[in-house]
N, C-alpha and C positions, 0 to 999 in steps of 0.2 A: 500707510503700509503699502499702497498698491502703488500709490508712486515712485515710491523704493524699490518696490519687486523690477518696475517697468527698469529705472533708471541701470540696479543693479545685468539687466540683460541684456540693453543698450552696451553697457562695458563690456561685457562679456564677449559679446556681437564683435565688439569693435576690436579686443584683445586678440580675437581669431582672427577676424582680417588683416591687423596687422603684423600678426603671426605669418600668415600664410604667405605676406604682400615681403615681410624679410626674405622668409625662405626662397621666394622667386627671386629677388632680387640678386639675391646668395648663388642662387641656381644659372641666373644670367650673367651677373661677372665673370666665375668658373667658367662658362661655355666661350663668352668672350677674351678671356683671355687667349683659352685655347684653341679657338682659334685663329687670333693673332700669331700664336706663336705655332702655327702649324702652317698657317697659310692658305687662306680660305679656299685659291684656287687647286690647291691638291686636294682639298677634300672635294671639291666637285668635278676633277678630274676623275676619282678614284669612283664619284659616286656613275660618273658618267659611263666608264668601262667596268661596273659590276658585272660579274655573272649572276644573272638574274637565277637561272635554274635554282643557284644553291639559296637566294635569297629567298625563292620559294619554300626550299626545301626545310629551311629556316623557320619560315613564317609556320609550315603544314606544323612545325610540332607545337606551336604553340595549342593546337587543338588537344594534345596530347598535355604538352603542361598542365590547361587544365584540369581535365579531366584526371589525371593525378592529384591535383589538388581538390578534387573533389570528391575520390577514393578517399582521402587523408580526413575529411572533412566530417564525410558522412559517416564512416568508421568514428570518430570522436563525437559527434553527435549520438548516436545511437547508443555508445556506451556510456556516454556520461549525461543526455538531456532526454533520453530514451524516443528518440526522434527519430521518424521512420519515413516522413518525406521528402520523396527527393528534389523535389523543384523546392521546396525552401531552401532545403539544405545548398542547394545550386547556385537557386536568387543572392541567397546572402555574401556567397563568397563574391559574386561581382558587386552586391554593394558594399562589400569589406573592401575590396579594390581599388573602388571609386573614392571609398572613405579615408583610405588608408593615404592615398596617394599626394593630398591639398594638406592634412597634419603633421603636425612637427612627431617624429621616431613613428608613424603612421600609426599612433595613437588610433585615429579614428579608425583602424580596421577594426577592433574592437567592439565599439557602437555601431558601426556599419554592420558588421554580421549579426549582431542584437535584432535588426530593424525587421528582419524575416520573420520573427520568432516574439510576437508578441507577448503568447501567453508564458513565454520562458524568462524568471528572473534574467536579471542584469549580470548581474555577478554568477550564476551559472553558467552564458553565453561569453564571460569573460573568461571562466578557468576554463571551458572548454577550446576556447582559442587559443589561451598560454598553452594548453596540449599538447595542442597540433602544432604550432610553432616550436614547441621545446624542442621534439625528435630531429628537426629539420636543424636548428639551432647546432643540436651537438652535433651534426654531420658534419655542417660548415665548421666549426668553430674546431675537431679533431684532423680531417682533410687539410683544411688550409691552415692549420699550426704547419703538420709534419712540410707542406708542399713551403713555405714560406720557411723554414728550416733551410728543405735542400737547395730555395733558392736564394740565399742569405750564404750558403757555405761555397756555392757556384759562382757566383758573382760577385761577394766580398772578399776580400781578407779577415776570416774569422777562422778563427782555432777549429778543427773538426771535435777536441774534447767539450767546447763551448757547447755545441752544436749536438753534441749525443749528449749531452746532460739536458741542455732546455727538449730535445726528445723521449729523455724518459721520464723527465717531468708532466712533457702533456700525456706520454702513453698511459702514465701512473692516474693522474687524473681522468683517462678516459676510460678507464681498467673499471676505476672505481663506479664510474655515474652507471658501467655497463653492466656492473653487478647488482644495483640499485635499479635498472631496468628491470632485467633478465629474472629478480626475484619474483616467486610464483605469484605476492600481491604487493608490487612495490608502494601503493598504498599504507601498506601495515608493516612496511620494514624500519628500520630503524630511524634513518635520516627522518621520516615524514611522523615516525612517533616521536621526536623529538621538538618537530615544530608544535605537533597537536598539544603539547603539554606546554606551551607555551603558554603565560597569561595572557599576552598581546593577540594572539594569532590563533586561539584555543576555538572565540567564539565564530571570528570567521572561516575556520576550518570546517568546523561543526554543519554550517550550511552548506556544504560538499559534500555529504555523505554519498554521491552517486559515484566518488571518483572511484570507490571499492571495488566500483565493476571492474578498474584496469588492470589486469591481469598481466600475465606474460607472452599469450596468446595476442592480446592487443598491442602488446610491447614491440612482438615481434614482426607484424603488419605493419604497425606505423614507422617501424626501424625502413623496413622492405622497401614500399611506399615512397615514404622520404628520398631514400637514395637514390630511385630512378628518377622520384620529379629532380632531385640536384646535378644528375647528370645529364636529364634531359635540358639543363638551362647551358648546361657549358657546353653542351652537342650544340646547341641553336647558337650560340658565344664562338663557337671554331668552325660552325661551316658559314658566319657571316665574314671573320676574316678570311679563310680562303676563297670566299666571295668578291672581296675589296684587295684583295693581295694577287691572284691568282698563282698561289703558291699552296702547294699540300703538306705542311707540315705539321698534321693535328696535333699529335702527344704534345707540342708543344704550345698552341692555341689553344688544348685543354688544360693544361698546365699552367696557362695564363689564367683561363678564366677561374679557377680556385682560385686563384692568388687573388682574382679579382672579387670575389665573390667573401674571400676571408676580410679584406681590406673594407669591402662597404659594409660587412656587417658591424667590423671594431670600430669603426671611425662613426661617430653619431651624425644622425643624419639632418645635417645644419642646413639642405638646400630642399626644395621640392621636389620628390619622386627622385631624390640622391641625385639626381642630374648635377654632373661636373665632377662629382666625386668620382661615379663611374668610369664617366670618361678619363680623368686624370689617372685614375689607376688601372687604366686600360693603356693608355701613351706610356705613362710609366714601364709598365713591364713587357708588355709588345717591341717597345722602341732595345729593350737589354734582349730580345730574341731577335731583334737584327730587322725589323718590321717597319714600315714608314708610321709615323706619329697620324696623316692622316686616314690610314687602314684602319687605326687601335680607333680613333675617336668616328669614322662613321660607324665601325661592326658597333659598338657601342651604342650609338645612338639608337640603331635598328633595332638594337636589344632591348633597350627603354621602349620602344615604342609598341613593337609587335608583344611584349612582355607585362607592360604597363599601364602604358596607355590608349591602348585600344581595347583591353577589358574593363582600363577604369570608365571609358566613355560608353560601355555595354552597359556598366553597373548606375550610370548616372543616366541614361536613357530607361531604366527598368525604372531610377525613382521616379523620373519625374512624369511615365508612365501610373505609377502608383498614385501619385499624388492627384493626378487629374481626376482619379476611379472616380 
């Protein structure tokens, strides 16, 4: 038996490695590809005459990103794991980070945020992060319908009847989920009493009784919240291109980064830390707003980095801090 248990974690070990060893791989083609087809030397022309001020100015909100995220956090903690403090609540988002970033659909933010929070079931620190991700989730997902709409009738030849029909579609659908918010215990409203009667879903419901706390009060915080961290990510997304451009046309660098921001959320995330996706759908849409391909794919890359991976390497310096204790 215990040479089974060993064997079956040795696969397991090895299933993640080779998980993560695709996704890089995935991640490096993508980047190589592009750029080949951008031209390596523009992108280090363009890296070479950045304007640094905005690059800072960039990076400063990263401070602010996360500490919006940590607003979002500690709000969903508190109401759902009755959790009051704030350096776990803090630690874990950067081990969520660090966790989130080496998994395939970053899974491991998940578990990473768990790791804070010993004494808190598993599956309480998991419905508590579907939470907090849900709000953010339908920002991006109603946003960049409508902006992927007007930028589909802009730059296509598509019918405008097409075009305001798949709009009152998403409106109707986002009408809806906002009703299902906005009620006084969207808990106890209909949608959620219909999963609880569920056979399948009854008994792991049951273990949730804390979500009763979410209120409409909480609703509308985490609504708040959510929207300035989404717009504080496409602020950092528009002042790295006029960073790498030296040109000021934000509405439209903001205008990009939803497009960009709807794209990497729909498309599943087949590379590590979506590296290439990003970028591709940054050349993509920059390059139709008249942009050099190597502009879209540094501001891009800056964004990965100052966004991603320098909290995930905060959050992987906390563990292995932790582990040494």
């Amino acid at each position: 038996m215990t040479t089974g248990f060993i064997n079956s974690n040795i696969r397991d070990r090895q299933k993640t490695y080779l998980i993560v060893a695709v996704k890089l791989l995935i991640a490096a083609g993508i980047l190589f590809y592009l750029i080949t087809y951008i031209d390596y030397r523009d992108i280090v022309n363009a890296l070479s005459g950045a304007n640094v001020y905005l690059i800072a100015a960039a990076f400063s909100l990263t401070f602010l990103n996360i500490y919006l995220q940590f607003l979002k956090w500690k709000l969903t903690c508190n109401s759902v794991m009755s959790e009051k403090n704030n350096g776990k609540i803090l630690t874990s988002i950067f081990y969520g980070l660090s966790a989130g970033a080496i998994t395939p659909v970053r899974i491991g933010e998940y578990f990473g945020r768990a790791i804070a929070f010993k004494n808190k079931p598993l599956l309480q620190v998991t419905a508590a992060t579907l939470i907090d991700k849900f709000f953010l989730l339908i920002i991006v997902t109603s946003l960049g319908s409508v902006a992927s709409l007007v930028f589909i009738y802009m730059y296509y030849d598509v019918s405008l009847y097409i075009v305001l029909s798949l709009f009152i579609i998403v409106f109707t659908l986002f009408y809806m989920v906002a009703l299902i918010i906005q009620s006084e215990k969207f808990w106890d409203n209909v949608f959620f009493a219909r999963l609880r009667n569920s056979n399948h879903l009854r008994k792991f419901l049951n273990h949730l009784g804390s979500l009763r706390n979410l209120d409409r009060k909480y609703a509308g915080k985490m609504t708040v919240i959510s929207l300035l961290f989404y717009f504080c990510f496409i602020v950092q997304y528009a002042l790295l291109v006029a960073a790498f451009s030296h040109n000021s046309d934000y509405l439209s660098y903001l205008w990009a980064g939803n497009l960009i921001i709807f794209v990497k959320t729909a498309i599943p995330q087949i590379s590590l830390g979506e590296l290439g996706i990003r970028e591709g759908a940054s050349v993509f849409f920059l390059t139709s707003f008249d942009e050099l391909p190597s502009v879209a794919f540094n501001a891009s890359i800056f964004l990965f980095v100052i966004n991603i991976m320098l909290p995930a390497l905060v959050g992987l310096f906390l563990l292995i801090r932790k582990n040494d204790d």
